[in-house]
C-alpha positions in Angstrom: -19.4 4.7 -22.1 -20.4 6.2 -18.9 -17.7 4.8 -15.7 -19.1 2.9 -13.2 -18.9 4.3 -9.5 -16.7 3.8 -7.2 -16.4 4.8 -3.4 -13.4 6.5 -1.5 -12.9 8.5 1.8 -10.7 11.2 0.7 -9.3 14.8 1.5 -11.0 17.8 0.3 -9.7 21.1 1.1 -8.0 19.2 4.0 -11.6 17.2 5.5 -12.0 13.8 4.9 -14.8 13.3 2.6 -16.5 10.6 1.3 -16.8 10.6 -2.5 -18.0 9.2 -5.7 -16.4 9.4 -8.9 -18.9 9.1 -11.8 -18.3 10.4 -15.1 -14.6 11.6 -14.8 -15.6 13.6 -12.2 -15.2 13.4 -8.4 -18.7 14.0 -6.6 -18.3 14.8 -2.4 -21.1 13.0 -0.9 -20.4 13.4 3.3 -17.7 14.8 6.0 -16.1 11.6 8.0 -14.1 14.2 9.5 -12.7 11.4 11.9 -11.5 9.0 9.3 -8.1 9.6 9.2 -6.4 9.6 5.3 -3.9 6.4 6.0 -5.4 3.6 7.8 -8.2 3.5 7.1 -10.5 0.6 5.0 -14.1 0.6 3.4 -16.0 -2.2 3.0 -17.6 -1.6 -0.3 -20.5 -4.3 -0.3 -22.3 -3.4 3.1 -21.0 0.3 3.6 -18.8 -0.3 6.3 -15.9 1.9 7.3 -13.2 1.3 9.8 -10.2 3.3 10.8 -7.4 3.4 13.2 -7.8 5.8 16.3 -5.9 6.3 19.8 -2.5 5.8 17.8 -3.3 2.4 16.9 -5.3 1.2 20.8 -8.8 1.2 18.9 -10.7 1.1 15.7 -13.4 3.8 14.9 -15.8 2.6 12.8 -19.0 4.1 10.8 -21.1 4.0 7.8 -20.6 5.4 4.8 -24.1 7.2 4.8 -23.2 8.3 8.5 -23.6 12.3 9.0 -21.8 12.9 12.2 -18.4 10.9 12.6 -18.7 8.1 14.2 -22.2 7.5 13.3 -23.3 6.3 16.9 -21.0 3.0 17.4 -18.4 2.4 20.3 -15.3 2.0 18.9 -13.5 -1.4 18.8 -10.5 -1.8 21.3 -7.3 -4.0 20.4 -6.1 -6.6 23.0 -3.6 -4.7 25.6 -0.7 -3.9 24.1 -1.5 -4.5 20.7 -0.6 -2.0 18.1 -3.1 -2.0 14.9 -1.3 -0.3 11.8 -3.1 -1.5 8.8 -6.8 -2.6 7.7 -8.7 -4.6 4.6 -12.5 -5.3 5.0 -13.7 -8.5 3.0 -17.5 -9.2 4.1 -18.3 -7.5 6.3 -14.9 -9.3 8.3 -12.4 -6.3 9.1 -8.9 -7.9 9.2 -6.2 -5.8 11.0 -2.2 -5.8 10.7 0.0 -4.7 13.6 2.3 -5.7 16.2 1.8 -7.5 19.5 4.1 -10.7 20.1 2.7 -13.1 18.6 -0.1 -11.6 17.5 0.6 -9.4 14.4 -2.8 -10.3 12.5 -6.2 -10.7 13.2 -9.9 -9.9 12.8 -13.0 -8.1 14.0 -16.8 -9.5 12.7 -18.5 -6.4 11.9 -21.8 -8.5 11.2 -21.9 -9.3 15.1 -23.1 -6.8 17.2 -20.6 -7.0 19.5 -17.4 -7.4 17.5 -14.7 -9.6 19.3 -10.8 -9.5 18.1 -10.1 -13.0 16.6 -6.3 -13.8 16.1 -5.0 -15.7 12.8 -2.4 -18.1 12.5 1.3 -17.0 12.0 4.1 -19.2 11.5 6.7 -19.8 14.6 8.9 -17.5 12.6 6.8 -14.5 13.1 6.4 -15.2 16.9 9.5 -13.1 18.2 9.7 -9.6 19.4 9.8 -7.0 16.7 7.6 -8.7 13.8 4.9 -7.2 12.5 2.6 -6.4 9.8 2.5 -2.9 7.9 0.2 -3.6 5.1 -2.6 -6.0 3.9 -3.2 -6.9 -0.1 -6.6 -8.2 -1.4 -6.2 -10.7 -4.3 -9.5 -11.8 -4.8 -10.2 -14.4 -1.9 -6.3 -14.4 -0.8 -5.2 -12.0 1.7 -1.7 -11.4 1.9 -0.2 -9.9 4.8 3.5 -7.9 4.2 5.9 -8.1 6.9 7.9 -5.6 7.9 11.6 -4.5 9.1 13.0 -7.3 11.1 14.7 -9.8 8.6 14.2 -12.1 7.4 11.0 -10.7 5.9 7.8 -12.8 4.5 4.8 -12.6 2.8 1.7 -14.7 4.5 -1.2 -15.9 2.3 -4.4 -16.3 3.5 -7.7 -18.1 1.9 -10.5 -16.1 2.8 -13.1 -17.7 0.8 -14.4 -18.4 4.4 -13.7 -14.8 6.1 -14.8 -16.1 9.4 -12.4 -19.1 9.2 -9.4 -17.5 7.5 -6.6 -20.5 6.5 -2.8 -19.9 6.2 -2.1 -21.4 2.5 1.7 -19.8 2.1 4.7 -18.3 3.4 7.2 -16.7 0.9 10.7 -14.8 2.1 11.2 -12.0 0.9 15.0 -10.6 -0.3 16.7 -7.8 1.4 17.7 -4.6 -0.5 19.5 -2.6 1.5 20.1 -2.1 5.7 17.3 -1.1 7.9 15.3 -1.9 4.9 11.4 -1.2 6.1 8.4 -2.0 3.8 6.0 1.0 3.5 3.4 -0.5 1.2 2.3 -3.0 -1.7 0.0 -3.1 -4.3 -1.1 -6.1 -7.0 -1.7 -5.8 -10.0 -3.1 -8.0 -12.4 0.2 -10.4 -13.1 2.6 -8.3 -10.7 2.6 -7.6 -7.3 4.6 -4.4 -6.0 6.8 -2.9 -2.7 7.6 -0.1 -1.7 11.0 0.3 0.4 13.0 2.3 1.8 16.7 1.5 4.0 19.1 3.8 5.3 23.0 3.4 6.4 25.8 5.4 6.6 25.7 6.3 2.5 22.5 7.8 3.3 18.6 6.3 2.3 17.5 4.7 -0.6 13.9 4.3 -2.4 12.9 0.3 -4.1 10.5 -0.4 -6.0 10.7 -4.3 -6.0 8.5 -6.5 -8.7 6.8 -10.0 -7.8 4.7 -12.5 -10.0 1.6 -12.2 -8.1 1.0 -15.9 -8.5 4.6 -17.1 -6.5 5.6 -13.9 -5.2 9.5 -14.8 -7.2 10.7 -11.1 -7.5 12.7 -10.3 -10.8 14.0 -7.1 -10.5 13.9 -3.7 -7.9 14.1 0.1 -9.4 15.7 1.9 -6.6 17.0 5.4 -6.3 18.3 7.7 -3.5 16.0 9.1 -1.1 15.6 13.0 -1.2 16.4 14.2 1.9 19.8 15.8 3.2 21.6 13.3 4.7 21.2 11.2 1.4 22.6 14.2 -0.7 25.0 14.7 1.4 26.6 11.5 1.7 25.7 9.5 -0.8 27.5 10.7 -3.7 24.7 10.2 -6.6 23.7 12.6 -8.6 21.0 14.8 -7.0 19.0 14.4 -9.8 18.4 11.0 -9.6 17.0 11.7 -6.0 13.0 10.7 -5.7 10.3 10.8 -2.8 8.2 7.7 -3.5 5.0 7.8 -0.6 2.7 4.8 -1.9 2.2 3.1 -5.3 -1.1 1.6 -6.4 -1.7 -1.0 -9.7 -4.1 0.1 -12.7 -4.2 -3.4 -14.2 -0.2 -3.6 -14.7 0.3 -0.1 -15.1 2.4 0.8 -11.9 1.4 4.6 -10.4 3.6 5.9 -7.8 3.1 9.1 -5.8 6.1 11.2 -6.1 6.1 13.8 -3.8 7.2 17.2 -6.2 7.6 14.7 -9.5 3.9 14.4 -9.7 3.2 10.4 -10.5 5.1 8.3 -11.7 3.9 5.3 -14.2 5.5 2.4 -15.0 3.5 0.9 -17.5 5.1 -3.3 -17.1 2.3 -4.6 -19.8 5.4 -4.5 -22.9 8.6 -5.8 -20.2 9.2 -9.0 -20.4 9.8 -10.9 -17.2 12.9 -12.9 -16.3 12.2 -16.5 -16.3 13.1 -17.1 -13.0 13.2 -15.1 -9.7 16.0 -13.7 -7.9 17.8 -15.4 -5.0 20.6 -15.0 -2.5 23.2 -12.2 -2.9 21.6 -11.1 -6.4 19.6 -8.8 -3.8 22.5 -7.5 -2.4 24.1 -6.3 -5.4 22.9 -5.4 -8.5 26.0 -6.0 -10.0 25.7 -9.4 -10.0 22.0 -9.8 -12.0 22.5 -12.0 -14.9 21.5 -10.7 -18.2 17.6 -11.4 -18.5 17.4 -9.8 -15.1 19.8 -6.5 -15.5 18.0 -5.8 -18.6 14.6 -6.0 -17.3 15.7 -3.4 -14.6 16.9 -1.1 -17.3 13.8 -1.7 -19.5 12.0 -0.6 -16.3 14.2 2.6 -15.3 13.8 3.8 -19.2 10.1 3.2 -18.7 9.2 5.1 -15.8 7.7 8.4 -16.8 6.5 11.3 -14.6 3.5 12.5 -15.0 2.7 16.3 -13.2 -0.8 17.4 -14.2 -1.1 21.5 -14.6 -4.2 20.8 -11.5 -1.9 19.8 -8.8 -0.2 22.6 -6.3 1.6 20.5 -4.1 3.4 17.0 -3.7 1.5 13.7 -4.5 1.2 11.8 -2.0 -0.8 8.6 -2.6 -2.8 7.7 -5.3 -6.1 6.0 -5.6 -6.7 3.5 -9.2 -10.0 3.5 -10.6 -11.1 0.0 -12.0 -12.9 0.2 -15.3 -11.7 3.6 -15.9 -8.9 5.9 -17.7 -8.6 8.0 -13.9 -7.3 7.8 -11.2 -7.6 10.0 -8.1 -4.5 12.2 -6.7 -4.0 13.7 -3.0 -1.7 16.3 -2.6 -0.3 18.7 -0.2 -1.8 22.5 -0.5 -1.6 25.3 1.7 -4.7 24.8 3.3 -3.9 20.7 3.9 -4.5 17.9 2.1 -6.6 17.7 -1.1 -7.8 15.3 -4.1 -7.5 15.9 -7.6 -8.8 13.8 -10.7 -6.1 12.4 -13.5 -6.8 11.2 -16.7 -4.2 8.1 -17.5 -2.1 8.4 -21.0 -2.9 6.0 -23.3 
């Protein structure tokens, strides 16, 4: 059964190239030397591609097809003082996560030939200094926006059936994990939705990995583990082999990868788990200790399931990792000598 192809910008031998991957095999089509590898977002039905430029002021944009960077149109420029950080394309409608008062979310028309900046409802509760967005989830005509470090944290829910009248359906808090705790990314899945963590405090920084039913957004359980750095082994008084790097995690259906800086990838494959029959709330964030029994043991079913995976074709750390629907692959970018680079992985069975 031959693959069907799908589209990425991704580093080669440290240039940002946009690629196929047809056949198990990755197949470089153009240079967007300009697209930078995080934030950045394609839109896969009309060839659009939008990234974040001037440390977050403006948004370049091009076509996939485009030769030369920019491909001959003006970039877009956020409202003063705006901050963009994250993007999602949905028809040809290029929404945008950052931080600017009370604007942390909003959208650019890239059917309109002069694209104007169009802000989205928040609630009152993300209206205060400090809030903002650091990534944006696709789930089919939902988006769902992920807040960041100032807690209380949320999730926002948008219906984008409509992309040019986006509606606010849902707001869902989200429970804290640790101090300083800042949200890097999420993924979904096909019944789970994932975060990745991190926090840091006086016993050094820690790693979660927290689970959500993608339907409610209930959480049932966190993997976490201390951060690798030196503070952390320094101070924390863990063993240092239970230290991890985790950069970014991405869903294959509900098989959880997770770049792992020197451990390759990690998989959690959540398919066999079975999931506590309600979600956690209150102080069962703050410590573990106090998960009742359905809960504690699907956090132990998911540490004995996490696997690392370091292919023999990798040099360097993993640091994200790109899932390929309809396929046994995914794609792999890793530090080298020469920069960043993209390798092909076959999934285990």
């Amino acid at each position: 059964m031959t693959d069907r192809i799908h589209r990425f910008i991704v580093p080669l031998k440290g240039v940002n190239t946009f690629c196929t991957f047809r056949d198990g095999e990755i197949v470089p089509a153009n240079a967007l030397p300009l697209v930078g590898h995080d934030g950045h977002a394609i839109d896969e039905e009309f060839g659009w591609v939008a990234w974040i430029a001037d440390d977050g002021k403006t948004i370049g944009r091009t076509h996939l097809d485009a030769v030369e960077g920019e491909g001959g149109f003006a970039p877009l420029r956020m409202p003063e003082g705006y901050t963009a950080g994250c993007l999602l394309f949905h028809r040809q409608v290029l929404f945008v996560g950052g931080e600017c008062g009370e604007e942390v979310i909003g959208s650019f028309d890239f059917a309109s030939p002069e694209p104007k900046w169009m802000p989205l409802e928040v609630p009152k509760q993300f209206q205060k200094h400090g809030k903002r967005i650091d990534d944006l989830l696709l789930d089919g005509v939902h988006l769902i926006a992920v807040d960041n470090i100032v807690f209380p944290k949320y999730l926002l829910r948008y219906d984008i059936s409509s992309p040019r009248a986006p509606r606010l359906i849902g707001v869902s808090d989200l429970g804290p994990h640790g101090v300083y705790e800042h949200i890097a990314c999420g993924a979904v899945g096909n019944t789970w939705l994932a975060l990745l963590s991190t926090s840091f405090g006086m016993g050094g920084g820690y790693a979660f990995l927290s689970l959500l039913n993608r339907h409610d957004f209930g959480e049932h359980g966190w993997l976490q583990a201390p951060r690798n750095d030196d503070f952390t082994r320094r101070y924390s008084g863990t063993d240092p082999a239970t230290a991890r790097t985790w950069h970014h995690i991405i869903f294959h259906g509900d098989i959880l990868l997770i770049a792992a800086d020197k451990d390759g990838v990690g998989v959690l494959d959540l398919r066999s788990i079975p999931r506590p029959e309600h979600a956690l709330v209150g102080d069962e964030f703050r410590y573990s200790g106090r998960l009742d029994g359905p809960h504690r043991r699907f956090v132990e079913e998911c540490q004995a399931s996490l696997k690392y995976i370091r292919p023999a074709t990798i040099g360097g750390p993993v640091v994200s990792v790109h899932s390929i629907p309809d396929s046994s692959h995914c794609l792999l970018v890793v530090e080298t000598e020469s920069g960043l680079d993209t390798v092909g992985m076959e999934l285990p069975s």
